[in-house]
N, C-alpha and C positions, 0 to 999 in steps of 0.2 A: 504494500500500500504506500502511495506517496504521501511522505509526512508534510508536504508543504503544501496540497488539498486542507491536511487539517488546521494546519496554521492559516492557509487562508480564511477557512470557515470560522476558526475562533475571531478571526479581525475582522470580519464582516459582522459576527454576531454580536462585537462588544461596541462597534460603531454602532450599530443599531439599536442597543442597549442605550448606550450614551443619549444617542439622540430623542427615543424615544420617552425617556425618562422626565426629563423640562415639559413635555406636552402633557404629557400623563397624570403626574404628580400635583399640577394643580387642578386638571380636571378634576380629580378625586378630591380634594381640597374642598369645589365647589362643591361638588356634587355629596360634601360631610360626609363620605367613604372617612370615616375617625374611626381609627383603634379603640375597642372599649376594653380595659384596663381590670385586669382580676382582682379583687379589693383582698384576696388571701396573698398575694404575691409579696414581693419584694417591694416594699416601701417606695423605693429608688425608682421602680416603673411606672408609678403614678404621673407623674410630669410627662410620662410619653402617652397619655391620654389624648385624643385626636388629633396625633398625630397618621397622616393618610396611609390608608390599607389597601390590601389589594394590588399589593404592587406587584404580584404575580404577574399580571399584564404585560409588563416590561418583558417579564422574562419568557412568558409565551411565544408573546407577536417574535422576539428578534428569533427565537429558539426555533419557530416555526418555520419562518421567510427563509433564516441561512439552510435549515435542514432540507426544505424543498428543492431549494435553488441548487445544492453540493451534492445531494445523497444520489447513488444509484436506487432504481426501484424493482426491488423484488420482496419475499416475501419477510427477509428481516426488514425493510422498510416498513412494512406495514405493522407488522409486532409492537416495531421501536414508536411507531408516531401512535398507536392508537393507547401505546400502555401510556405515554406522556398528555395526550389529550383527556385519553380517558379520565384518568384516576385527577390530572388538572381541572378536570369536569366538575368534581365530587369536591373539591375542596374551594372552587369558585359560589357552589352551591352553598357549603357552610359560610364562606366568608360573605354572600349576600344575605344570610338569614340573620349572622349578626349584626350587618350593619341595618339592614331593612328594620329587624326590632329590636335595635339600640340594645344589645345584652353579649357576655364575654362568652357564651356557646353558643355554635351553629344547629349542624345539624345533633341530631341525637346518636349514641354510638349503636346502634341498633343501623340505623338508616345509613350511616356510614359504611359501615360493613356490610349492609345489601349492596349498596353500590359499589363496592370493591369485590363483593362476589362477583357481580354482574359484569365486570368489565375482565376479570381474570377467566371467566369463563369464555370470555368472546375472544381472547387473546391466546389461548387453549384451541378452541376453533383454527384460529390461523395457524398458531404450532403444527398441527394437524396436518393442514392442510398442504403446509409446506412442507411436509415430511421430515419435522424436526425428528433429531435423535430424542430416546428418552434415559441416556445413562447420565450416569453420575460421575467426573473424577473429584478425590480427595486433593485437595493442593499440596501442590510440595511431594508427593507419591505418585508413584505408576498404578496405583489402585485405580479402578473404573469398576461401576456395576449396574445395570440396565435396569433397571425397576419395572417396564413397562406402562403401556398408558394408564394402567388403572390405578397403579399408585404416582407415577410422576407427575400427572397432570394435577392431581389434589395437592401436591407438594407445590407445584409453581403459584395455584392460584394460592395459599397460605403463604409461599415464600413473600407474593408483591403484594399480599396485605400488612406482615411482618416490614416488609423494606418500606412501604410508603407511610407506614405508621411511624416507625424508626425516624425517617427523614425528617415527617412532620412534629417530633417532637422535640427535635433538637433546634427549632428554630423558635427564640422566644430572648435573644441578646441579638444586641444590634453589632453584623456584620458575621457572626459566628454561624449560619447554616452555610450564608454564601461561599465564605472561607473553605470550610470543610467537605461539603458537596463540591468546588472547581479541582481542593487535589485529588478527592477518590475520584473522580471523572476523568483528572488528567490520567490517575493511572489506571483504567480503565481504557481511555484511549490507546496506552502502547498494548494492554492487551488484545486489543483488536486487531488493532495494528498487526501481531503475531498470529493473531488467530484470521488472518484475513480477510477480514468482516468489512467491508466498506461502507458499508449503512452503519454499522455501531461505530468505527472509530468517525465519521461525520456526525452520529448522534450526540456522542460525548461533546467533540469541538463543539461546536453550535448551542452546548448546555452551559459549556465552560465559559463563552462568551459570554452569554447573556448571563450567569450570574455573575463574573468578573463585572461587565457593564455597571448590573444591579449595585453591586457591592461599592460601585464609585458612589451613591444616594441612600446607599442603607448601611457604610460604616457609623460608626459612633462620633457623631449623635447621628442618629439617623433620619432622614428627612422623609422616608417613606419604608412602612414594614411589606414585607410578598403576601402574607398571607396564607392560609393555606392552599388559594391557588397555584402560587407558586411551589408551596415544599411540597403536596401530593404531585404535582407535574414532574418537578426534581426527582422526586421518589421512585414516581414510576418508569420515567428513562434512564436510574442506576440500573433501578431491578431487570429491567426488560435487555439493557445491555449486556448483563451477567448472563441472562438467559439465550440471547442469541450466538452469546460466546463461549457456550459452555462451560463457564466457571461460576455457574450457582453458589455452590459455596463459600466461594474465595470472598464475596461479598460480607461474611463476619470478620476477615481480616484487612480486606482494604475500607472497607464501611466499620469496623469496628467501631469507632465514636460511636453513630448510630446505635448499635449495639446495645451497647453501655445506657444510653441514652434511654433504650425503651426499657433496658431490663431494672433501671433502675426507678422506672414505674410499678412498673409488677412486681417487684421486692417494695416498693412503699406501701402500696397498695394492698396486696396480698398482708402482710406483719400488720398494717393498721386494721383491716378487717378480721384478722385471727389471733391476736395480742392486744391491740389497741394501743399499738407503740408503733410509732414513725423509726424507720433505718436511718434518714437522711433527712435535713432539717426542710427541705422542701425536692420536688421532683418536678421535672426531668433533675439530673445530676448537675444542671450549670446551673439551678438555682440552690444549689446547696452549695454552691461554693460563695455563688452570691453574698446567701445570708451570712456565709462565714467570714467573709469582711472583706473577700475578692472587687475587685473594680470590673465593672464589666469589659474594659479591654486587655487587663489580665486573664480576664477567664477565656476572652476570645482569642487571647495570643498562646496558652495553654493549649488547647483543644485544638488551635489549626497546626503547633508544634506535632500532638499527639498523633494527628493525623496525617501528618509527612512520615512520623517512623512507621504506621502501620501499612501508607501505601507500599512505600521501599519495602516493606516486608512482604506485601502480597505480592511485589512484581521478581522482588527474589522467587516464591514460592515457585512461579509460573515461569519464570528464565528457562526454562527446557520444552514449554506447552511448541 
């Protein structure tokens, strides 16, 4: 694969980013698309109360335009764009419920998770249809093993409810999902790159832009948060690129953050429901650093370190793929 296709797609997509961003931003403005603010949260995030949401849009439109314009079209192209529309679909939808009726939840996690069935099912379809494989390798091992459709396919559509839960939960400090979703992306990109994939390593670039872009309007202070449109969109073009490249797995170690991220919901969550004792002083994990006297660009500078040694770890694993 030619790596300067993908560098040009990342520089088409962060222009596009840029640009888009000034027009955007105070549409939303007008149109009081405001953040509404958790009154359980972190003291410190109160002051980012309507401040403009929704700024997934950014990272759509450029994600979209570059992708159409670069990608070849077969049937990883369709995988890759509809798991990113898709599952961007579902979390445009919660970010309009809460701005429509002024409250800090969208959708309900019931209805959430229909609509992340519904779309991993239709993505499932297309697998199908393009005669994806259904084995498995362990990273870092010559291990492989075939599951077949009746268990791989229930495994992929849990794998991209797991990944875009994960994504979306790690985005709530200003500039810290951008950060960490551009380097798993990046290294996801030479995966592709190796694995031959021309639609996922253009899907990556074109992701990486536009949240690069993003990320010039949503570092600290942030003048516009994505919303969940943005990190379920995010979420679902890691996931879906893991899955055209056959390294499903590798995704807990170059997405590792994420990980951590969601798992350190469900150890909150789980211990306060069967103890009624919190593990961590709030969850996701970046608000417990918060409360523990972190500045939110220490915690962002932290977490995008953390996330450099895990991709160089996943792209060791896969140096022989």
């Amino acid at each position: 694969m030619d790596y300067q296709l993908l560098l040009l797609t990342i520089a088409v997509s962060f222009i596009l980013a840029v640009i888009a961003a000034p027009l955007i931003i105070p549409l939303l403005r007008r149109m009081k698309f405001g953040q509404q603010v958790r009154d359980d949260g972190p003291q410190t995030h109160l002051k980012k109360a309507g401040t403009p949401t929704m700024g997934g849009i950014i990272i759509m439109v450029a994600f979209t335009l570059s992708f159409l314009k670069f990608s070849v079209i077969n049937s990883d192209f369709y995988v890759l764009l509809v798991a990113t529309l898709g599952y961007g679909l579902i979390g445009f939808l919660d970010d309009y419920i809460k701005i429509a009726f002024k409250r800090s939840l969208g959708l309900t996690a019931r209805q959430k998770l229909a609509g992340q069935l519904l779309v991993g099912i239709i993505l499932c379809a297309l697998l199908i249809s393009g005669g994806h494989h259904t084995n498995i390798s362990i990273p870092g091992t010559s291990v492989s093993f075939d599951w077949g459709g009746w268990f791989y396919y229930p495994f992929i559509v849990l794998m991209m409810m797991a990944v875009t839960n994960a994504v979306n939960f790690t985005d709530g400090v200003d500039g810290l999902l951008s950060g960490v979703s551009a380097i798993a992306l990046a290294a996801f990109a030479v995966v592709a790159m190796q694995a031959t994939s021309i639609a996922a390593g253009v899907c990556a670039a074109a992701m990486i832009g536009a949240v690069l872009g993003f990320l010039v309007f949503n570092a600290h202070p942030a003048k516009v948060f994505m919303g969940d449109f943005g990190s379920f969109g995010i979420g679902g073009a890691i996931g879906a690129i893991a899955i055209v490249t056959k390294t499903e797995l590798l995704f807990v170690v170059i997405g590792g953050v994420f990980v951590v991220e969601m798992l350190s919901v469900i150890i909150q969550v789980a211990s306060f429901k069967t103890r009624g004792k919190r593990v961590f002083r709030m969850s996701p994990i970046h608000h417990h650093f918060e409360l523990g006297g972190w500045s939110e660009w220490r915690v962002v500078v932290s977490f995008w370190a953390v996330s450099l040694v895990l991709a160089a770890v996943g792209l060791y694993l896969i140096k022989g793929l």
